[in-house]
C-alpha positions as CSV (number, residue, x, y, z in Angstrom):
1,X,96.0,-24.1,-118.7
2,X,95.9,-23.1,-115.4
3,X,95.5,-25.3,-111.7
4,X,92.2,-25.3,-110.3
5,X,91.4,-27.6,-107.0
6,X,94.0,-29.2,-105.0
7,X,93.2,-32.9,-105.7
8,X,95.6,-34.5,-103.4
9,X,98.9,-33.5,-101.8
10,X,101.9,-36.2,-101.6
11,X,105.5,-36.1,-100.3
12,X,106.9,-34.7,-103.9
13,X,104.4,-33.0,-105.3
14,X,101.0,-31.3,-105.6
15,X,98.2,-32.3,-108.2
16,X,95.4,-29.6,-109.2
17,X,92.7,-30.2,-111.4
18,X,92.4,-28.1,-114.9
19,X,89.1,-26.6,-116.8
20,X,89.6,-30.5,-118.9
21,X,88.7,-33.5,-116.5
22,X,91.1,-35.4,-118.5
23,X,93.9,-33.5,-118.0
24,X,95.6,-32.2,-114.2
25,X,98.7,-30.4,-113.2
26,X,101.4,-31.8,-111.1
27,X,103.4,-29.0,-109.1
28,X,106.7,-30.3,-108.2
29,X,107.8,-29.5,-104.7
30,X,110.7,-28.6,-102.9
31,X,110.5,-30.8,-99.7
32,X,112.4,-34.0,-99.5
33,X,112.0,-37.5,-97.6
34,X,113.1,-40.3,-97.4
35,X,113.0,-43.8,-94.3
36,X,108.9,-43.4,-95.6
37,X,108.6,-39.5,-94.1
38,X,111.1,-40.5,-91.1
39,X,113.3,-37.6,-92.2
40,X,112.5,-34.7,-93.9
41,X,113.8,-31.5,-95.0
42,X,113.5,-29.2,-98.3
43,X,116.3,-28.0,-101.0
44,X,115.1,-24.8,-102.4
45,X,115.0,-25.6,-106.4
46,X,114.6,-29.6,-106.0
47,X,111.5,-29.3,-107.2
48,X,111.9,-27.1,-110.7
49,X,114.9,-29.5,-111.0
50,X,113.1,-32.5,-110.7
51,X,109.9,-31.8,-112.8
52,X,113.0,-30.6,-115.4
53,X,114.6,-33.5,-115.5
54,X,111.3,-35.8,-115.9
55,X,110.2,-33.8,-118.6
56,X,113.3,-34.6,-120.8
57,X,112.4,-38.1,-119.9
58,X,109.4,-38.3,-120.5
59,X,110.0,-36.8,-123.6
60,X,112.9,-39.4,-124.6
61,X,110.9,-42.3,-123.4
62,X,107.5,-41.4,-125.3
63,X,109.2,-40.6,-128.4
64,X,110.7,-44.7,-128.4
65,X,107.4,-45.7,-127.7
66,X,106.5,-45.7,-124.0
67,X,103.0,-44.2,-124.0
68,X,103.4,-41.9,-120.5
69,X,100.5,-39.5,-118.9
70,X,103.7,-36.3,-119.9
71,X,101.5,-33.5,-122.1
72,X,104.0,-30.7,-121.3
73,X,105.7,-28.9,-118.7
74,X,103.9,-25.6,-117.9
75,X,106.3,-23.5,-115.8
76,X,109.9,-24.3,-113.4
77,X,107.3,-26.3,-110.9
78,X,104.8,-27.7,-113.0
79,X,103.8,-30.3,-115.5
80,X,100.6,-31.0,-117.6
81,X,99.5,-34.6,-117.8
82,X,97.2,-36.7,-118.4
83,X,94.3,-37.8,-115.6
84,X,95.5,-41.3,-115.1
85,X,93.6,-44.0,-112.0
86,X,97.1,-44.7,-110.4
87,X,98.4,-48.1,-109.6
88,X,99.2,-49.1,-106.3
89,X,102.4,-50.5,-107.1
90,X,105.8,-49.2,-106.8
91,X,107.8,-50.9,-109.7
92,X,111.5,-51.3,-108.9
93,X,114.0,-51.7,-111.4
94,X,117.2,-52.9,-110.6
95,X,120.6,-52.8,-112.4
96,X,123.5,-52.4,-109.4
97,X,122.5,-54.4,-105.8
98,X,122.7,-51.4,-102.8
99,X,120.2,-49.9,-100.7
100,X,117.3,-52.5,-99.1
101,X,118.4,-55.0,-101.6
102,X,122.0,-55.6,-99.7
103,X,120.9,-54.7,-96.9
104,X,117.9,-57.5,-97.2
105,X,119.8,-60.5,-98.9
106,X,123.0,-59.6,-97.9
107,X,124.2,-59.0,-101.7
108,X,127.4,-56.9,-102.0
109,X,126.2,-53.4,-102.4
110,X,127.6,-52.4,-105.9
111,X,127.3,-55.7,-107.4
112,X,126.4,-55.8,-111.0
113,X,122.9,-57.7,-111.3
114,X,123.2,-60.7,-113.8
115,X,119.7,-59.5,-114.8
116,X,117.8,-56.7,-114.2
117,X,115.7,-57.4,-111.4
118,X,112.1,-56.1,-111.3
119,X,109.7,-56.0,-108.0
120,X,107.3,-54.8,-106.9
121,X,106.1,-52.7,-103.7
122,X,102.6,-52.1,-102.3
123,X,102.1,-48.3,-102.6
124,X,100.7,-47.8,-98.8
125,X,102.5,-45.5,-96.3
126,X,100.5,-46.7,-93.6
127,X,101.9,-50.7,-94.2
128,X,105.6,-49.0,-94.9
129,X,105.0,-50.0,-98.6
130,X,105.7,-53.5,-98.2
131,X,107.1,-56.5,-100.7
132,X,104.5,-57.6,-103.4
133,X,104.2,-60.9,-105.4
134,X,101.4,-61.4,-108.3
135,X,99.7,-63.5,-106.0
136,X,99.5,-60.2,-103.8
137,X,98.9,-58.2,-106.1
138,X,95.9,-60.1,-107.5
139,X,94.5,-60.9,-104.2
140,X,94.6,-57.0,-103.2
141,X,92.8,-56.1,-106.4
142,X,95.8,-53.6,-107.3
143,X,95.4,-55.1,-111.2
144,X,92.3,-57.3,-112.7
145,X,94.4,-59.8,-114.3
146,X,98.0,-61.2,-114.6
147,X,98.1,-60.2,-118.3
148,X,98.2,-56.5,-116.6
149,X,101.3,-57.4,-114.1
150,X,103.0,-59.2,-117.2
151,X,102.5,-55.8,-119.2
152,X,104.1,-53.4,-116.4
153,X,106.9,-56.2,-116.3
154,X,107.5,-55.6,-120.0
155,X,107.2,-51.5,-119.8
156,X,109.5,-51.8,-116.9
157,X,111.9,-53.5,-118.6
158,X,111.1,-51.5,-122.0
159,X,112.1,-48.2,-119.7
160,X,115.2,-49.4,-118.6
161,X,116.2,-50.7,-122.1
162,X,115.8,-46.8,-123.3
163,X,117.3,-45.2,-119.8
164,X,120.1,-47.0,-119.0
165,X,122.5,-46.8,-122.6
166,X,120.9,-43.4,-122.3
167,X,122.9,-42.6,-119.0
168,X,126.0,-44.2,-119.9
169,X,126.9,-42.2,-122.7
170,X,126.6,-39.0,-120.2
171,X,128.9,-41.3,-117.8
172,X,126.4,-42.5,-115.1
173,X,125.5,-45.8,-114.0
174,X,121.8,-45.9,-113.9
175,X,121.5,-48.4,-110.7
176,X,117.9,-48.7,-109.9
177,X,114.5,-46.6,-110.1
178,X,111.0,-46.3,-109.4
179,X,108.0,-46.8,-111.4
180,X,105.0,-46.2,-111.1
181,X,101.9,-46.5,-113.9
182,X,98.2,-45.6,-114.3
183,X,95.2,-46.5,-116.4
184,X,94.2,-43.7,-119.1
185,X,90.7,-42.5,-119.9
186,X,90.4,-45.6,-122.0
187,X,92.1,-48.3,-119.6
188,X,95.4,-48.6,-121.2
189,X,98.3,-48.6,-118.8
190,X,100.5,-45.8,-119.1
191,X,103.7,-44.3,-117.4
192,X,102.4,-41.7,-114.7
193,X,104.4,-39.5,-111.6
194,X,107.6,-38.6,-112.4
195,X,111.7,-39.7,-113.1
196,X,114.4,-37.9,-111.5
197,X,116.7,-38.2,-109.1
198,X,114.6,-38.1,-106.0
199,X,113.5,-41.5,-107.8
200,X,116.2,-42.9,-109.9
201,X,120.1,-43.8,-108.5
202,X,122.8,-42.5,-110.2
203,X,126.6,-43.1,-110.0
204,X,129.0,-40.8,-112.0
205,X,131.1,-43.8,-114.0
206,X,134.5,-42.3,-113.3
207,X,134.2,-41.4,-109.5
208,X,131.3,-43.6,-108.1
209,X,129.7,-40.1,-106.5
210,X,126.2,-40.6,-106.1
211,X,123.9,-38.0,-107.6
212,X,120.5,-38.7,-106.7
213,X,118.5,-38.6,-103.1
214,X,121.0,-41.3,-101.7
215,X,122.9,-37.7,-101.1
216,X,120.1,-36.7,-98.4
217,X,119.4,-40.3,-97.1
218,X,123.0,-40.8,-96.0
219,X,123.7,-37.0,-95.5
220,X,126.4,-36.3,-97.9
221,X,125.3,-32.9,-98.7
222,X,125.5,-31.4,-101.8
223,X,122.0,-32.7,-103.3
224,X,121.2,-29.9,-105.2
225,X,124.4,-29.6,-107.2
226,X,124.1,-33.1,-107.9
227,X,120.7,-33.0,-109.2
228,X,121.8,-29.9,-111.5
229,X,124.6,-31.8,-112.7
230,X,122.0,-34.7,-113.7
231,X,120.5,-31.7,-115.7
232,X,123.4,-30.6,-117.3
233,X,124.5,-33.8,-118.6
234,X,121.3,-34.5,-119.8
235,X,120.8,-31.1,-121.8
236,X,124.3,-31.5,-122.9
237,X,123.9,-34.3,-124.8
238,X,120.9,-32.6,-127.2
């Protein structure tokens, strides 16, 4: 299968068409962001690391029942999926209070949740992808019907059941992640973009290290070594 047009261009990744309408390729690229594009750089390698690590996921998460737009990874830098009509909602699962969530209601940043928490986001640069309710949601015409939200609740939910025991055994707290989900060929709502590190939080169990973007946010360094140690563990454990 090979890329054709360039169908749109975000901050992660590249998406081509193919010779099948139902089916594009994602090329995962090397640039990072973060403060919504308000600094940027690139890590040579994030990108064949992240569409790497997404595909074991992927993988994992379809095969307890997740339907997910993954069809296969092609090459280092590129995937195969499915031709899904994205969402335009950032789902945010949340295990471990830090990041906007301290910093906004002033809980302690490493707090264990008594729950896990699920929002939502409006996926707009232009509004700095602001807070959503259903209400908000339904009003914006992001989904047709609260049955929809209820059902990208329960994936949510369903994801982090299979993801988070999954990390602990290779000793890292899984503390939050992003979502985000589409509509397939026939309508039914699917897992789409990617899971990886740029993404997902982790924090080794022993040492607390983080080994996910918050490396590059807060300028620790070290990012890709921490995103190839998020490999390892996860190839380690097959």
């Amino acid at each position: 299968m090979e890329k054709r047009e360039l169908l749109y261009e975000g901050k992660a990744k590249k998406l081509f068409t193919t010779d099948d309408q139902n089916l594009l390729i994602s090329e995962f690229k090397d640039d990072l962001t973060a403060f919504n594009g308000a600094k940027k750089s690139s890590e040579a390698g994030k990108g064949a690391l992240n569409n790497k690590i997404s595909t074991e996921l992927f993988k994992l998460i379809e095969s307890k029942g997740v339907p997910t737009h993954f069809v296969g990874m092609l090459d280092d830098n590129h995937m195969l999926h499915k031709r899904v009509d994205v969402i335009l909602i950032e789902v945010i699962v949340r295990n471990i209070a830090t990041g906007s969530l301290s910093k906004n209601l002033g809980i302690e940043d490493g707090k264990v949740l008594p729950f896990t928490l699920v929002e939502f986001d409006y996926k707009n640069d232009e509004l700095g992808d602001p807070k959503l309710n259903d209400q908000h949601a339904l009003i914006l015409g992001l989904v047709d019907y609260q049955d929809e939200l209820d059902k990208i609740r329960r994936m949510a939910r369903q994801v982090n059941d299979i993801l988070k025991p999954y990390f602990a055994e290779k000793g890292l707290n899984l503390v939050d992640f992003k979502l985000e989900f589409g509509k397939d060929k026939e309508g039914n709502i699917i897992l789409a973009d990617e899971i990886s590190p740029d993404n997902c939080r982790f924090w080794d169990m022993e040492t607390g290290e983080k080994m996910d973007k918050d490396r590059f946010r807060q300028g620790l360094g070290g990012l890709k070594v921490a995103y190839e140690e998020v490999l390892n563990r996860i190839l380690g454990a097959k």
